[in-house]
Residue frames relative to the residue before (quaternion, step in Angstrom):
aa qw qx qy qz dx dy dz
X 1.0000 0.0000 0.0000 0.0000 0.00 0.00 0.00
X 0.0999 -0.8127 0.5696 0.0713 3.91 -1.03 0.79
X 0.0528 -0.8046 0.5822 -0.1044 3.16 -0.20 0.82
X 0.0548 0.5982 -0.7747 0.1974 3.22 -1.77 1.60
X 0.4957 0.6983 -0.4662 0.2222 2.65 -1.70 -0.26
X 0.5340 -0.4937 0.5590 0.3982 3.93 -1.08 -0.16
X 0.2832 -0.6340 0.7156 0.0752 3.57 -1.53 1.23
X 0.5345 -0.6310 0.5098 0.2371 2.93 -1.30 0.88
X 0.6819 0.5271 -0.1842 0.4725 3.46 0.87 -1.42
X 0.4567 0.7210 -0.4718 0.2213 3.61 0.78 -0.02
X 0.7769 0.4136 -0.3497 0.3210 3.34 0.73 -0.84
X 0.5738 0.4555 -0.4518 0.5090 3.57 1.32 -0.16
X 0.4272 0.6412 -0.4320 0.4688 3.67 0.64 0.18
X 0.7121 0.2228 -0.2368 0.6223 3.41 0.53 -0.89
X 0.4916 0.5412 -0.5815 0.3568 3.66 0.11 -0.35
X 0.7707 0.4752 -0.2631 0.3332 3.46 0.48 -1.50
X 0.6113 0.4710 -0.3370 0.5394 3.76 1.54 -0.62
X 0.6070 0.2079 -0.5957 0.4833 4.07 0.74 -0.61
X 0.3834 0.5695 -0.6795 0.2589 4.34 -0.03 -0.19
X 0.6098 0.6090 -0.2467 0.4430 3.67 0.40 -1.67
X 0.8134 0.4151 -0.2042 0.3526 3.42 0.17 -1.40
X 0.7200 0.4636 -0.1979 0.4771 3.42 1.30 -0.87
X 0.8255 0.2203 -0.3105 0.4166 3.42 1.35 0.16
X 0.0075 0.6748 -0.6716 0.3058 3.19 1.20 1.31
X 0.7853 0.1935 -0.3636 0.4622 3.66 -0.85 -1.14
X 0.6703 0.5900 -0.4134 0.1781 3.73 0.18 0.25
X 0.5892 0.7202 -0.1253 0.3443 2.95 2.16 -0.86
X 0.1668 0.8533 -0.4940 0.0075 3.47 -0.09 1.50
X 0.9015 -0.2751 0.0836 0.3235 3.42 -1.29 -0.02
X 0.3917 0.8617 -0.2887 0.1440 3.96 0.63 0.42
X 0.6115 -0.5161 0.3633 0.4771 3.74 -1.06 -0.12
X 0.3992 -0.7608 0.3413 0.3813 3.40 -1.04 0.01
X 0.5752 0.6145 -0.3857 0.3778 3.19 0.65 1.11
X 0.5837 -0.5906 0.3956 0.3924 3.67 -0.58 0.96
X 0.2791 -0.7537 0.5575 0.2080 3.93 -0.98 0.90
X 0.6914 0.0355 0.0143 0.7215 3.68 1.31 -1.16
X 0.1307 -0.7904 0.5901 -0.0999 2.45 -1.42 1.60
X 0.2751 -0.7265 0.5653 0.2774 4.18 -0.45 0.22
X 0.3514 -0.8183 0.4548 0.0055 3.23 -0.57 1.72
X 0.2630 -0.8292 0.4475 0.2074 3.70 0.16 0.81
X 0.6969 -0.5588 0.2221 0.3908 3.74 -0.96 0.79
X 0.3451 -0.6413 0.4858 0.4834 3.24 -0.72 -0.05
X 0.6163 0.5490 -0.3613 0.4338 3.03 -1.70 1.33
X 0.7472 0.3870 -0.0273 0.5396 2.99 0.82 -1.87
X 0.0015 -0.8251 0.5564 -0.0979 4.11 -0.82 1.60
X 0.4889 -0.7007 0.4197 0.3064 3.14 -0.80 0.65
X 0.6656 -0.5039 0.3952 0.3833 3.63 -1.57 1.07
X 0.1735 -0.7384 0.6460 0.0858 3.97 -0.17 0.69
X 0.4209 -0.6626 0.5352 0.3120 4.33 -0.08 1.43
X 0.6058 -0.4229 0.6317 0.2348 3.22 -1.65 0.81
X 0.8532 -0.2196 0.3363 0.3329 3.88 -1.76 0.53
X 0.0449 -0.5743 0.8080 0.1237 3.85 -0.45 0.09
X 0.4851 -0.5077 0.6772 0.2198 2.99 -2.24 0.84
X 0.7239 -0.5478 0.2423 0.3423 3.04 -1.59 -0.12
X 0.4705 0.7552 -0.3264 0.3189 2.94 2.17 -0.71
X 0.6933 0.6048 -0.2018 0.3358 2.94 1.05 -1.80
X 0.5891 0.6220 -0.2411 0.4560 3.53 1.25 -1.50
X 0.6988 0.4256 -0.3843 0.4275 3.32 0.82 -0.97
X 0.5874 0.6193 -0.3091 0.4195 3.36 0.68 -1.28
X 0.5592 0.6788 -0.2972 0.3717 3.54 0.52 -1.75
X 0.6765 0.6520 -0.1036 0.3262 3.34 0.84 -2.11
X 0.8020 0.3351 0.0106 0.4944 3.17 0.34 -2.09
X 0.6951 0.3585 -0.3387 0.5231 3.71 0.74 -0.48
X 0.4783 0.6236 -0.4715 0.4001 3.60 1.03 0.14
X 0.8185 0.3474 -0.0782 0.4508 3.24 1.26 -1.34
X 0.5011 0.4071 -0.5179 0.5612 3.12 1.31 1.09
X 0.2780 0.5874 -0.6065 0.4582 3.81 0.97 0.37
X 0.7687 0.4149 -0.3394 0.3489 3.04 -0.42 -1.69
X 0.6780 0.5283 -0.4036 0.3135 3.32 0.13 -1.39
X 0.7521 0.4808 -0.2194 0.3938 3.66 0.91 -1.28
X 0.5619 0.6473 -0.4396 0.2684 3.18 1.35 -0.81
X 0.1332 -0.7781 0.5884 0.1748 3.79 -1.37 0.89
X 0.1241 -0.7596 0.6365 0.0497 3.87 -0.15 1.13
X 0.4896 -0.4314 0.5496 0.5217 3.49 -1.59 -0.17
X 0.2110 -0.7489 0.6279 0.0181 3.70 -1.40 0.75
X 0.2641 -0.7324 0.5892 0.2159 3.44 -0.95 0.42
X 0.6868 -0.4450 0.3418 0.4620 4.03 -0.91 -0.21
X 0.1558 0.8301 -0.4987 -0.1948 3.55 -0.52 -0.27
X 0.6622 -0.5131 0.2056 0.5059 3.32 -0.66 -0.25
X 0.7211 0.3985 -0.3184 0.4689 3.77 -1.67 0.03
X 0.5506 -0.4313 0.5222 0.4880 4.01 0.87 -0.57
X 0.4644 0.6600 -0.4831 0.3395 3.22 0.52 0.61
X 0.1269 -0.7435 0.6094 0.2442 3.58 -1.11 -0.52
X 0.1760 -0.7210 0.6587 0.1239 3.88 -1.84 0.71
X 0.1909 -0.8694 0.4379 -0.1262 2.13 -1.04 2.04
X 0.1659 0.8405 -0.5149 0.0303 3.87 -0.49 0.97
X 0.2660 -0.8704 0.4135 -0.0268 3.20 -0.49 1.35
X 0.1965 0.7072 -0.6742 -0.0821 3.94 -0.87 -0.35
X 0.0112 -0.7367 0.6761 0.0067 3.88 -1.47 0.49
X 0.1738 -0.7890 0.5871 0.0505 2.89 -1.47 0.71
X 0.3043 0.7967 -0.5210 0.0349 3.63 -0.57 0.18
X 0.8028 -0.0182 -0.1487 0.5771 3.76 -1.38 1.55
X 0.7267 -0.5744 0.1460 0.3472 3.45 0.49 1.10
X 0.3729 0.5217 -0.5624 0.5220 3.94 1.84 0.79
X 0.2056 -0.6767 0.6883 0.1612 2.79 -1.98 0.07
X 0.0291 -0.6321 0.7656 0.1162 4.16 -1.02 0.44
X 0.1255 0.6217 -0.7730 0.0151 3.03 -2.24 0.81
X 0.3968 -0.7259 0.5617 0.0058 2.95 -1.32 1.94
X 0.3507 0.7600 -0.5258 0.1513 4.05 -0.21 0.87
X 0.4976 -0.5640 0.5674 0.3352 3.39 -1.51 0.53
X 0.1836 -0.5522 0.7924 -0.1830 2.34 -2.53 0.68
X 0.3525 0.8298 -0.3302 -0.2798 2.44 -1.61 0.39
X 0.8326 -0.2694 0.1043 0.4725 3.95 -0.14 -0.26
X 0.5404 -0.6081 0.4250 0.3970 3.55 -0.91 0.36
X 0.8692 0.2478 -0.1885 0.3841 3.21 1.24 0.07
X 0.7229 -0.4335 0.0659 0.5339 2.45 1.54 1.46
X 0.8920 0.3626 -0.1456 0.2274 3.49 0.45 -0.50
X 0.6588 -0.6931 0.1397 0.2570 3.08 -0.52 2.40
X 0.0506 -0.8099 0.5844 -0.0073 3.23 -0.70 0.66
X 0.4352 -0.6834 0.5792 0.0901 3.92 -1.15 0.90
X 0.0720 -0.7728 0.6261 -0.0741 3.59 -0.32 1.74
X 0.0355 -0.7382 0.6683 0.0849 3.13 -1.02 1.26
X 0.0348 0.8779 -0.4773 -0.0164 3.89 -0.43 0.57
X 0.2846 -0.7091 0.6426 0.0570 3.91 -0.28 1.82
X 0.0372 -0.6295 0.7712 0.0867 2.78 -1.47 0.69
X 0.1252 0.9464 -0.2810 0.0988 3.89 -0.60 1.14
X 0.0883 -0.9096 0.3013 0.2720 3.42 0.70 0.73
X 0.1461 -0.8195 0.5423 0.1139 3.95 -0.47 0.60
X 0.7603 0.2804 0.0692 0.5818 2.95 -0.24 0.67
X 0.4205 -0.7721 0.3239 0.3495 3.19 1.60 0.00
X 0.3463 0.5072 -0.4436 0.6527 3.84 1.51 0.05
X 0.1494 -0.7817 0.5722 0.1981 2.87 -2.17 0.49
X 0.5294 -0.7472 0.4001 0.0364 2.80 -1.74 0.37
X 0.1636 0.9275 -0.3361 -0.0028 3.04 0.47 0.58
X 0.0522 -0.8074 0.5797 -0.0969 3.99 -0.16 1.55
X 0.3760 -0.5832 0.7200 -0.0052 3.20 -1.44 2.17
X 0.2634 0.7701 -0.5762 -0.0753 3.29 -1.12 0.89
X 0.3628 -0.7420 0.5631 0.0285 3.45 -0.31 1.64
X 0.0511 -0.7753 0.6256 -0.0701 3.47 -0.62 1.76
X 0.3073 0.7483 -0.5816 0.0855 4.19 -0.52 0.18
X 0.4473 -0.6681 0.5702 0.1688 3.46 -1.51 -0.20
X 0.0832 -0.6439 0.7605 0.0060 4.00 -0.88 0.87
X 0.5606 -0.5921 0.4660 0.3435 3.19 -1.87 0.46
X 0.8008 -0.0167 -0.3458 0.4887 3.04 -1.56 1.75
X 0.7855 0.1389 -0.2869 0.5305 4.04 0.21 0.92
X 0.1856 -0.7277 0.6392 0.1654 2.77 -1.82 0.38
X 0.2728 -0.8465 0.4539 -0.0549 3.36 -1.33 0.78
X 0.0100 -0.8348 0.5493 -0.0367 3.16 -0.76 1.35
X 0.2838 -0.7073 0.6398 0.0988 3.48 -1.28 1.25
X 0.0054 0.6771 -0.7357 -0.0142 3.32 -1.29 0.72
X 0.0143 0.6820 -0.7273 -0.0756 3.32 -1.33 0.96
X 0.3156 -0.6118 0.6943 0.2096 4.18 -1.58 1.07
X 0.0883 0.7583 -0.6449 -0.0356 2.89 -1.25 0.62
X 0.0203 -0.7840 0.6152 0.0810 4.03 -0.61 0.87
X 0.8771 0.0278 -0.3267 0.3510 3.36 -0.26 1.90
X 0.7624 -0.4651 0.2336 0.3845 3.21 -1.03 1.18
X 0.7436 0.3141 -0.3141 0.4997 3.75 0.01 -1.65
X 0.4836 0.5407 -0.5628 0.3962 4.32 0.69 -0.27
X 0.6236 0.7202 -0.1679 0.2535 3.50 1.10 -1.68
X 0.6405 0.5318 -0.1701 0.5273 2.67 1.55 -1.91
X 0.7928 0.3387 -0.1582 0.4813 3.30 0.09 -1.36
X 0.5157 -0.5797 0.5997 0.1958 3.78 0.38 0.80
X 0.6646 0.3902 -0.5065 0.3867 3.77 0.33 1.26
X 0.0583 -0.9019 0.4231 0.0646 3.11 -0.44 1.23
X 0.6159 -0.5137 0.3613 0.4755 3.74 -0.87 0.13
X 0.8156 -0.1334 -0.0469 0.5611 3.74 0.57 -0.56
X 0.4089 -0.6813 0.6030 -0.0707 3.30 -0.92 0.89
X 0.1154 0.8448 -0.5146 0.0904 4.03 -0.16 0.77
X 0.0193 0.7423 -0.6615 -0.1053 4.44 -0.01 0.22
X 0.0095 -0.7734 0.6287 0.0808 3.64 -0.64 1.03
X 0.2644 -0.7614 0.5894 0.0552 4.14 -0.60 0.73
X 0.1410 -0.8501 0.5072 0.0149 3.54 -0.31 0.98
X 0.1475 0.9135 -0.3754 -0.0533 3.53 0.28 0.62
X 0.1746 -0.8423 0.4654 0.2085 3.91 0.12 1.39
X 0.3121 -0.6637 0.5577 0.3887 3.43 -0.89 1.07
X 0.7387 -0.4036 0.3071 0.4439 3.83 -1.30 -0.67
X 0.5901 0.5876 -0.2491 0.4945 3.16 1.71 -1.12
X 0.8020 -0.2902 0.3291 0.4052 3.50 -1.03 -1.00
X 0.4815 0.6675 -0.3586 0.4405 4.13 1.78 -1.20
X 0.0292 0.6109 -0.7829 -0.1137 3.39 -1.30 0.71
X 0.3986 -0.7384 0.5345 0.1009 3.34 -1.40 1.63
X 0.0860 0.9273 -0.3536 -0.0876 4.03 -0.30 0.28
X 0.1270 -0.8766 0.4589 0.0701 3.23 -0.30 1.06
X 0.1682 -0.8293 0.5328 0.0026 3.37 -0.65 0.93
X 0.2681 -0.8049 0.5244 -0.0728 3.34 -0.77 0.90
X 0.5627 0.5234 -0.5322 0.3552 3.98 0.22 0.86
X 0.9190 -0.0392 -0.2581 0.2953 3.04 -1.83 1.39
X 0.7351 -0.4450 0.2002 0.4707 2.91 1.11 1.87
X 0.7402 0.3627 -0.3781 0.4215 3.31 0.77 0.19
X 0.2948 -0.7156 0.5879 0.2353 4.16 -0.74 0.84
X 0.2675 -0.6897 0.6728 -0.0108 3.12 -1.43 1.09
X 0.0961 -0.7906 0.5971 0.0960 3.49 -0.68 0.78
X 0.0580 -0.8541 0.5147 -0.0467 3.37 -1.02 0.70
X 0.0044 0.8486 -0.5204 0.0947 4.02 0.36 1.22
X 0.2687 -0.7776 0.5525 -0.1337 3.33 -0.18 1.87
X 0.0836 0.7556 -0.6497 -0.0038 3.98 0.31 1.07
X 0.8339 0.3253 -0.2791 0.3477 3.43 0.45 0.09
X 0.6128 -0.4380 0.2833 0.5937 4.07 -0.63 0.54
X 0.3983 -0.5419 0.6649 0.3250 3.64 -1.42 0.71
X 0.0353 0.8633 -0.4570 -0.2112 4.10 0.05 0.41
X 0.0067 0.7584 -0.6515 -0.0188 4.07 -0.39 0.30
X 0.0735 -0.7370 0.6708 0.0384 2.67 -1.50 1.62
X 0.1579 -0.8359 0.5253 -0.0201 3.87 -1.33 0.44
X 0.3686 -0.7885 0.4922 0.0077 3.37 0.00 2.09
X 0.1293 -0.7218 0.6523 0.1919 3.74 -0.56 0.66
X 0.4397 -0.6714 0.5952 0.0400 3.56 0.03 1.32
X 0.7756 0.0831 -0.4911 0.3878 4.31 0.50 0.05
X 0.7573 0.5543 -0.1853 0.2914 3.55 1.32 -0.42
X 0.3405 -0.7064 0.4170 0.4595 3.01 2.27 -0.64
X 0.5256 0.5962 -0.5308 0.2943 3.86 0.60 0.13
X 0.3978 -0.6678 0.6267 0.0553 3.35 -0.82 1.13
X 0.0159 0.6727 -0.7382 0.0482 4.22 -1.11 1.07
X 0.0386 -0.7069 0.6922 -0.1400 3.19 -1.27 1.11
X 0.1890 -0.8207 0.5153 -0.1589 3.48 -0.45 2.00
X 0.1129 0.8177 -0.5638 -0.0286 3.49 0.33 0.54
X 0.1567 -0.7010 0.6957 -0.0094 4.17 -0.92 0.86
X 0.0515 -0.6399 0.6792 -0.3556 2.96 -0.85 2.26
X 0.4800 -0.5728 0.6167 0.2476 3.49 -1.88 1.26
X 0.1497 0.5730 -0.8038 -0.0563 3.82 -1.20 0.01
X 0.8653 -0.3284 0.1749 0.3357 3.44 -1.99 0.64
X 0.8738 -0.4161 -0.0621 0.2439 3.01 0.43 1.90
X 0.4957 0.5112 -0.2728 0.6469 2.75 1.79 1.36
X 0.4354 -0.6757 0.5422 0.2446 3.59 -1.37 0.71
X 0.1965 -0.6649 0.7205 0.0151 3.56 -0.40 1.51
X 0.0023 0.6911 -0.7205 -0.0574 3.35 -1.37 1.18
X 0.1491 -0.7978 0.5825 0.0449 3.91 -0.62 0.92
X 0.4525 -0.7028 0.5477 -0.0363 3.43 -0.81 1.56
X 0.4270 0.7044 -0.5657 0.0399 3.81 -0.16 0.27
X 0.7924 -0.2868 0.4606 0.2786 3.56 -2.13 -0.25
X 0.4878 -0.4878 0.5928 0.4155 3.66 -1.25 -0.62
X 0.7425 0.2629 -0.2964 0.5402 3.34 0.86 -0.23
X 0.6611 -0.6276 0.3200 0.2582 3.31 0.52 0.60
X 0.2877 0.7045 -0.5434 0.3543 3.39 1.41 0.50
X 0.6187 -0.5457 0.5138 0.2353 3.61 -1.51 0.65
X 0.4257 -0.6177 0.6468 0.1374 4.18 -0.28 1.02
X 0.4988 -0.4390 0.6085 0.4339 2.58 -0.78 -2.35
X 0.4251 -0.6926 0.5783 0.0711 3.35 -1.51 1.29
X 0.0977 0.6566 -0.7471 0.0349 3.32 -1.08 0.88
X 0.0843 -0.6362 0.7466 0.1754 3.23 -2.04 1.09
X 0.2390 -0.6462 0.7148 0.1200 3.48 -1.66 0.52
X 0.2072 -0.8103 0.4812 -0.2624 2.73 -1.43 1.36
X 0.1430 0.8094 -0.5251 -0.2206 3.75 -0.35 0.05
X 0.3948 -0.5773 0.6540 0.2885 3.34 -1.92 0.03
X 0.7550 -0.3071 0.2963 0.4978 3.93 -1.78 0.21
X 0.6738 0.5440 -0.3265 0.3789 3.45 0.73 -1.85
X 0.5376 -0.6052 0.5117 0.2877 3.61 0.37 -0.43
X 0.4495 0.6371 -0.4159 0.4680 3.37 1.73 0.20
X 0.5295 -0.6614 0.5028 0.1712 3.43 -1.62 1.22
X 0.1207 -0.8188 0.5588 -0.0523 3.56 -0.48 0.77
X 0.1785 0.8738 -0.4486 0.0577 3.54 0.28 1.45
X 0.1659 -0.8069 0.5432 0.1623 4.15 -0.38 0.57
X 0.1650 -0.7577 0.6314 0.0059 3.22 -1.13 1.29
X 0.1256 -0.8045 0.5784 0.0491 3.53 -0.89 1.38
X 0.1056 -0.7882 0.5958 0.1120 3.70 -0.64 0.75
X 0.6785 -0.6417 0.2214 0.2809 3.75 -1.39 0.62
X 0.5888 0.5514 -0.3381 0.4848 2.89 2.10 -0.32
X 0.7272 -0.5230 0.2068 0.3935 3.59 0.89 0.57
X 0.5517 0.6222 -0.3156 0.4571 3.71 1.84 -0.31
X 0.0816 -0.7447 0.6532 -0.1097 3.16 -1.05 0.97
X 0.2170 -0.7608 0.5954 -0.1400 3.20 -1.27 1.38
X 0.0194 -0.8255 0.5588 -0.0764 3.78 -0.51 1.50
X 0.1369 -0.7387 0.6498 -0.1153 3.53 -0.50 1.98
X 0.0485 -0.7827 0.6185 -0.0508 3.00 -1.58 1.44
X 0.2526 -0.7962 0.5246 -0.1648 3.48 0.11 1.32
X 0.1223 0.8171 -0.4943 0.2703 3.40 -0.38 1.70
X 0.2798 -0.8658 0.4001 0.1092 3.73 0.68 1.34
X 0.3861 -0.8177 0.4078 0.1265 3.75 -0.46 0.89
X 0.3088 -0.7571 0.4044 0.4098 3.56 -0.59 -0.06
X 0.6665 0.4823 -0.3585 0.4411 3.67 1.14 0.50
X 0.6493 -0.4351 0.0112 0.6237 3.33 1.58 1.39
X 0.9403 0.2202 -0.1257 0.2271 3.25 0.54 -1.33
X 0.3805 -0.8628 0.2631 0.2037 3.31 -1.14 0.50
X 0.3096 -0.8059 0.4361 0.2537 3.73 -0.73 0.81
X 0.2974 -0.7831 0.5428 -0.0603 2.82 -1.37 0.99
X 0.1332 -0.8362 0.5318 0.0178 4.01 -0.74 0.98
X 0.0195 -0.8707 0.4902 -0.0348 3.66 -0.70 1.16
X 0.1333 -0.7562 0.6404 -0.0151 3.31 -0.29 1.39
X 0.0371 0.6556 -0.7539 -0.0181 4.05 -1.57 0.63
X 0.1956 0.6179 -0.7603 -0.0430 2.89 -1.85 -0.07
X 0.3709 -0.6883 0.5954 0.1850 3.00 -1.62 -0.25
């Protein structure tokens, strides 16, 4: 299958990264669970989105894990140059919290978990980012109500597997209602996105390079944004590089704990 073209779902995508972006300076020290919450009526559930394609899933995936990478919380020291991070935000009465975790087999994983009311109903989406050798993987469970929440049963449930070949092919494997979906992407997944008050024009193309998802950021005129590759390590820690046009470059490693929280390692230069 070859897929290009414009995604519908893009712009709530980015909604959800400027969300991310706007509560970085907000993001202080906390548990990972919501303290006040707005209880929706009884009866009344939130709109749970129709199927994402595969485009979207992929996208969904990889721009999740440049959140993280970008995401600035308060941080304490940790070891090696590192930092431990545990976060909780709030803003207009949602909440996001970013904590580790991790696998039955050990390997650390990065929980990002919205708590949102559209439509006033809520919403609540688990999204379980980590890395295995040669793919990365993101889990998203929807949930629309607390005792679903509680009891770890959600309405839709999605495992998306991202496999970069060496060449240019992102392989995808999708995983919802028991049924795998395969998805083989030989060409850039490309998404474009009109800012409608300024006329700027973003164009995001998401390409394999030697065994990594290379997302490339440009202009309308094709001027270079910014480059990010994503990556994993054994640990299941995310490993994302950001390249900028002035020649600086910036390597975040993001590794989710099993006692909530999650360390993180930042190397730059230029």
């Amino acid at each position: 299958m070859k897929a290009t073209g414009t995604i519908a779902g893009l712009p709530r995508m980015l909604a959800g990264g400027t969300l991310i972006a706007a509560l970085a300076a907000a993001f202080v020290s906390s548990g990972c669970r919501p303290m006040t919450l707005h209880p929706t009526e009884p009866g009344e559930t939130a709109d749970i989105a129709a199927p994402e394609t595969g485009e979207q899933l992929l996208c969904d995936a990889i721009d999740e894990m440049t959140l993280i990478a970008d995401w600035s919380p308060v941080a304490r020291p940790g070891p090696a140059g590192g930092e431990t991070l545990r976060a909780r935000a709030e803003i207009s009465g949602d909440s996001v919290f970013v904590y580790g975790t991790v696998t039955s087999d050990g390997l650390g994983v990065v929980v990002t978990e919205r708590h949102t009311h559209p439509k006033g109903l809520l919403l609540i989406t688990v999204t379980r980012s980590y890395g295995m050798p040669g793919r990365l993987v993101s889990e998203v469970k929807r949930f629309d109500s607390y005792e679903g929440f509680r009891s770890d049963q959600p309405q839709q449930t999605t495992v998306t597997e991202i496999h970069p070949a060496s060449r240019d092919t992102i392989l995808t494997y999708v995983l919802r209602n028991g049924i795998t979906e395969t998805y083989t992407f030989r060409l850039p997944v490309v998404t474009r996105v009109e800012n409608q008050t300024n006329g700027t024009v973003r164009i995001t193309s998401r390409y394999a390079s030697a065994g990594a998802v290379v997302t490339e950021v440009t202009d309308g005129n094709q001027s270079l944004i910014r480059r990010t590759t994503s990556s994993a390590l054994p640990t299941g820690a995310l490993q994302t590089r950001t390249d900028l046009p002035d020649g600086s470059w910036r390597i975040v490693t993001s590794l989710g704990r099993a006692d909530g929280s999650i360390f993180r390692q930042t190397i730059s230069g230029h």
